[in-house]
C-alpha positions in Angstrom: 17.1 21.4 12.0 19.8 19.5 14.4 18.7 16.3 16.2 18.6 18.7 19.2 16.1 20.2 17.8 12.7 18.9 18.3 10.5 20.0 15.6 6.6 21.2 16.9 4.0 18.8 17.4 0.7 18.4 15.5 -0.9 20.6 18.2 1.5 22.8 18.0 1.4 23.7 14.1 -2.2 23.4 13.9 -2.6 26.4 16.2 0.1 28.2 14.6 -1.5 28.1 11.8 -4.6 28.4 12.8 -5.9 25.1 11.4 -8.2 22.0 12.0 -8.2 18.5 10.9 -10.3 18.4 8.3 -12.8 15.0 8.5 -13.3 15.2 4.6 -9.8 14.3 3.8 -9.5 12.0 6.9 -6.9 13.6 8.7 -5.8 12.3 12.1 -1.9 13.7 12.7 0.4 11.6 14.5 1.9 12.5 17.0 3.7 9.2 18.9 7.8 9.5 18.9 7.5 5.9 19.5 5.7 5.4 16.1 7.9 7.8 14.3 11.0 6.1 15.1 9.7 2.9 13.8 8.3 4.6 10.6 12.0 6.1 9.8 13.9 3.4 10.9 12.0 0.7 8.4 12.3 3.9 5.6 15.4 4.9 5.4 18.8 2.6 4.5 21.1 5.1 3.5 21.5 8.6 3.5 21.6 9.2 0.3 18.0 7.3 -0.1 15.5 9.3 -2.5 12.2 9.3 -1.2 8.9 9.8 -1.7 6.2 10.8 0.8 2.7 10.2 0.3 0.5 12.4 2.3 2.9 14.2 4.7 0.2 16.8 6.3 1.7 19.3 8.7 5.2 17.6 8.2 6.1 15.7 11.3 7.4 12.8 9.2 8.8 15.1 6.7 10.9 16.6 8.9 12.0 13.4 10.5 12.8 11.9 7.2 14.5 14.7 5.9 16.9 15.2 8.6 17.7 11.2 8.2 18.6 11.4 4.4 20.9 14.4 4.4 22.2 13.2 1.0 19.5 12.5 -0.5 15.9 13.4 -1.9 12.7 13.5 -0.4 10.1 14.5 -2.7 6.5 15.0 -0.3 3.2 14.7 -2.4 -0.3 16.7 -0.6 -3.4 17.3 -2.1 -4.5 19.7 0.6 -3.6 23.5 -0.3 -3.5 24.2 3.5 -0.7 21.6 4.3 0.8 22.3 1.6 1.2 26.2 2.8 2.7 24.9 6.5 5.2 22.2 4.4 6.3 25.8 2.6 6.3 27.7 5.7 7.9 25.3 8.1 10.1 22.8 5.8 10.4 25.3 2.5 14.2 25.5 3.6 15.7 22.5 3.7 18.0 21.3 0.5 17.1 18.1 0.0 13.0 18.6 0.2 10.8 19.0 -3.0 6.9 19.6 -1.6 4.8 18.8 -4.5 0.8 19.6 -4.5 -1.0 17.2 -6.5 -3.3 14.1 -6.1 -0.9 10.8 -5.2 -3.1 8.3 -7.1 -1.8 10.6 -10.3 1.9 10.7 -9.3 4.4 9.3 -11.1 6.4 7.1 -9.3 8.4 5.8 -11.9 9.8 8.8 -13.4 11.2 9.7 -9.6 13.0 6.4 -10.2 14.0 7.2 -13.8 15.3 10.6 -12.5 17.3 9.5 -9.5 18.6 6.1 -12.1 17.8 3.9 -9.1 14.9 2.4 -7.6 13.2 4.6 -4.8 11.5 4.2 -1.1 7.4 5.0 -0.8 6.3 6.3 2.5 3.3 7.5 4.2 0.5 7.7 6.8 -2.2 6.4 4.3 -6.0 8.0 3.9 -7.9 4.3 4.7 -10.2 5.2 1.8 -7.6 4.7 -0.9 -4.9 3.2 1.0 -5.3 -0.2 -1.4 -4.9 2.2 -4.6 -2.0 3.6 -3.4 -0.3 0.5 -2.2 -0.6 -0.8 -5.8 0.4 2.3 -7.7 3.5 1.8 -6.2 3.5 -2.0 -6.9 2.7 -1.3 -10.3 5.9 0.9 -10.6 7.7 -1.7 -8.7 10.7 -1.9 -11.1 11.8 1.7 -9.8 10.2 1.6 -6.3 12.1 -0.8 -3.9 10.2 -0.4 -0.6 6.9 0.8 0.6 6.7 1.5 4.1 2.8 2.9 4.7 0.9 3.4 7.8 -2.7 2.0 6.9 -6.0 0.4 9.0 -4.8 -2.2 11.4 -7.3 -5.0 9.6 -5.9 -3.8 6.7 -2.4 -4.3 7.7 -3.2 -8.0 8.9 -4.6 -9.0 5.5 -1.4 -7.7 3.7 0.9 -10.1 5.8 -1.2 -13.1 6.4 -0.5 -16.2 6.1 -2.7 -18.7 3.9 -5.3 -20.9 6.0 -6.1 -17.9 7.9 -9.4 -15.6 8.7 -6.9 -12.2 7.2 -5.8 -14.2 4.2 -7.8 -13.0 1.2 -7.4 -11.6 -2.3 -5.4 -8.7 -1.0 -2.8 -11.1 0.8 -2.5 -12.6 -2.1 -2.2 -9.9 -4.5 0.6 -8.0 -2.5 2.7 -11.3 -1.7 2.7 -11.7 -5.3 4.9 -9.3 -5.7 6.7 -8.4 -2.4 7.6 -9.7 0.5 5.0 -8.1 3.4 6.0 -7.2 6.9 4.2 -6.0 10.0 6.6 -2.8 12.0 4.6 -1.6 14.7 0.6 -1.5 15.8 -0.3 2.3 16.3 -3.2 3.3 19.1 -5.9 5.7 18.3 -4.3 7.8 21.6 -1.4 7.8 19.2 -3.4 11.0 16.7 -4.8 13.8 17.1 -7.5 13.8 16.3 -7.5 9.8 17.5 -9.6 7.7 14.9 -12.2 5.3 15.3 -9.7 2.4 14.1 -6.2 1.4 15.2 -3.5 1.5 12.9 -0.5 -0.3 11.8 2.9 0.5 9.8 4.0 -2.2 7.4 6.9 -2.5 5.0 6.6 -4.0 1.8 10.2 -5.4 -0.3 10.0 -5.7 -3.7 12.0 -7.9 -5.4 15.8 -6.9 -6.9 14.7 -7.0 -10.6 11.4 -5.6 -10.2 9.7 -8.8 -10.9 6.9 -10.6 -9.3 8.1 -13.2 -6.7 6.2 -16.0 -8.4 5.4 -16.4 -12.0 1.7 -14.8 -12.3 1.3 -14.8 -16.3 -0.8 -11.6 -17.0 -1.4 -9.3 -14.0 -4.6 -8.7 -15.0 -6.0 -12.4 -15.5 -4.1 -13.5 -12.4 -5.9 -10.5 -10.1 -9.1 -11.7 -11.8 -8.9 -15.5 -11.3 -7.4 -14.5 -7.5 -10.9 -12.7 -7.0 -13.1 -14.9 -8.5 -11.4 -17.6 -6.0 -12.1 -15.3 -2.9 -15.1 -14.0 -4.4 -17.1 -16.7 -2.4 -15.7 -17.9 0.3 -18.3 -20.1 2.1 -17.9 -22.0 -1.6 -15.2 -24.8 -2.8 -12.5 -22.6 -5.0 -14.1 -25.2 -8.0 -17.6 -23.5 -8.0 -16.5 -19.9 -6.8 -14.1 -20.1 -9.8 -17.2 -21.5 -11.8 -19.0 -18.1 -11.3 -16.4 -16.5 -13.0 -15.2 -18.7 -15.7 -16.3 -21.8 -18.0 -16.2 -24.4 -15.7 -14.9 -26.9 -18.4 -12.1 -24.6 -18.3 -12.0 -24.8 -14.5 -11.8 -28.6 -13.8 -9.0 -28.9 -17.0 -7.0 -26.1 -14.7 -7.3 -27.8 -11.6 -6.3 -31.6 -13.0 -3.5 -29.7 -14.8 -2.1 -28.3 -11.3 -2.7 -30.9 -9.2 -5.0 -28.6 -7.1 -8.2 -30.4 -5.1 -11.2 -28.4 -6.3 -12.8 -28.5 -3.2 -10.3 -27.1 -1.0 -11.0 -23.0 -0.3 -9.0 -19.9 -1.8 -7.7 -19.4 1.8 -6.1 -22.8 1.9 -3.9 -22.2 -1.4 -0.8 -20.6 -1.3 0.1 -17.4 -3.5 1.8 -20.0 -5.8 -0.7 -22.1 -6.4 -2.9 -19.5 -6.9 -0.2 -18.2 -9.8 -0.4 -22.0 -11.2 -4.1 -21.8 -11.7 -3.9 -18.5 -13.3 -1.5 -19.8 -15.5 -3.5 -23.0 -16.5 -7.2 -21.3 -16.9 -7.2 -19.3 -20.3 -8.3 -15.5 -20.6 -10.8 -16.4 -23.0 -12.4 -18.5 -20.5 -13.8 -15.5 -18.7 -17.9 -15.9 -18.5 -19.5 -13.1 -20.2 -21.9 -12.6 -17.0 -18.5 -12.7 -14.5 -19.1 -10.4 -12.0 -17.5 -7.0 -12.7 -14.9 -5.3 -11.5 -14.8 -2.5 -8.7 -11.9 -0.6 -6.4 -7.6 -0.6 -8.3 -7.6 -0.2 -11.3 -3.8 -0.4 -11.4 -2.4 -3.7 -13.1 -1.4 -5.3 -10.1 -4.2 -4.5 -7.8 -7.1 -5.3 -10.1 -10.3 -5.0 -8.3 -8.9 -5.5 -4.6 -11.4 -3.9 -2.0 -9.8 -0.7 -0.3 -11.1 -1.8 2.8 -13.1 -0.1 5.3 -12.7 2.8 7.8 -10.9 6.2 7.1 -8.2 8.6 8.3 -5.5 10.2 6.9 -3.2 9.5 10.3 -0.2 11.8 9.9 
């Protein structure tokens, strides 16, 4: 395909084919040039970039993609044995596309880096549902995944880049900041699908850092995603007694003298380093037995952040 070439719409390729958006895998299929070109101009670097597409439907992106890393890889993981048929039947020729059917929560990320000996580029029109899951799989694999560039749930996409002191700023602002450095590319209409969804959308870009490593010194991923909840876990509450709920509270007010950190400010008010500072001065062990449990990631990173409400799978 030339850039002459203008490769068929959603509408196009679902009559084709003889298909329909299915609602039980969330699919809305984008169809905006404007919202394309943003999406491939935040993925792509290089052409030689390797690639991996999470979700890539009837191909629209794919194609788009593809034709922007002529020398390189773009390796497009679906679950849906349908999409996967038109990726074969419209895309099955190009050189430097792999179409792989299989379950993106199961994919592994890192051995893409491992096999390309350089860190790799996540992309995708997210399913709402489990767009928090997916965001931290590829956190978790961070040391051979560079960017993630996702479409997800406009309230969703707020949270990820806000700011502390905010109404976004929560647990998952905190928990992705961590790590990378978060930014907002372009707001997406429901006109912009086909079907439109009930939400509106937004494509963001998350960096990791060079080395892989988190941007602030957490101490164990897991203990720092649980003391991070446990500060959010109650908002309308001082961060001394929502941390209280979770942990011994001996071991809370020696934490807080230790960093300096006023006990009855509120989780929102505390930057993702002092929330790394607290993590790193309240012990493991000082984990209440009757701590409230854990639900949503289960990846290292992530923890127990909420996925977030609404669904599509916008592609």
């Amino acid at each position: 395909m030339t850039e002459r070439e203008a490769f068929p719409d959603a509408r196009t390729l679902l009559d084709r084919h003889g298909l329909r958006a299915k609602k039980w895998f969330g699919q809305n299929f984008l169809v905006s040039e404007r919202a394309f070109r943003a999406i491939v101009d935040a993925t792509v670097v290089a052409d030689d970039d390797w690639i991996v597409e999470i979700g890539p439907g009837l191909g629209t992106l794919t194609a788009r993609l593809a034709e922007r890393i002529c020398e390189g890889k773009l390796i497009a993981v679906e679950r849906d044995p349908d999409m996967v048929a038109v990726l074969r039947a419209e895309l099955g020729h190009l050189d430097n596309l792999e179409i792989h059917e299989g379950d993106a929560l199961h994919y592994d990320l890192a051995m893409v880096g491992r096999w390309r000996g350089d860190r790799v580029t996540v992309c995708g029109n997210l399913p709402y549902h489990v767009a928090a899951p997916l965001i931290f799989r590829a956190l978790d694999a961070r040391a051979h995944v560079a960017r993630i560039v996702v479409m997800v749930q406009k309230e969703m996409a707020d949270r990820i880049v806000a700011a502390p002191g905010g109404k976004d700023y929560g647990a998952l602002s905190v928990m992705v900041q961590a790590y990378a450095t978060a930014t907002m590319v372009t707001r997406v209409s429901a006109g912009s699908f086909v079907p439109p969804p009930k939400v509106e959308s937004a494509v963001v870009k998350i960096v990791t850092m060079p080395d892989g490593a988190p941007r602030v010194d957490v101490g164990e991923p897991r203990h720092f995603s649980a003391v991070v909840h446990a500060g959010f876990g109650q908002r309308r509450k001082t961060l001394r007694n929502a941390l209280r709920a979770a942990f011994d509270a001996d071991a809370i007010d020696a934490a807080l003298a230790a960093t300096g950190i006023d006990g009855g400010r509120r989780a929102e008010t505390l930057s993702v380093e002092e929330h790394a500072a607290l993590a790193r001065a309240i012990p493991p062990a000082a984990r209440r037995a009757d701590a409230p449990g854990h639900a949503g990631a289960r990846d290292a990173v992530g923890g127990d952040v909420d996925a977030g409400e609404g669904a599509g799978e916008d592609r």
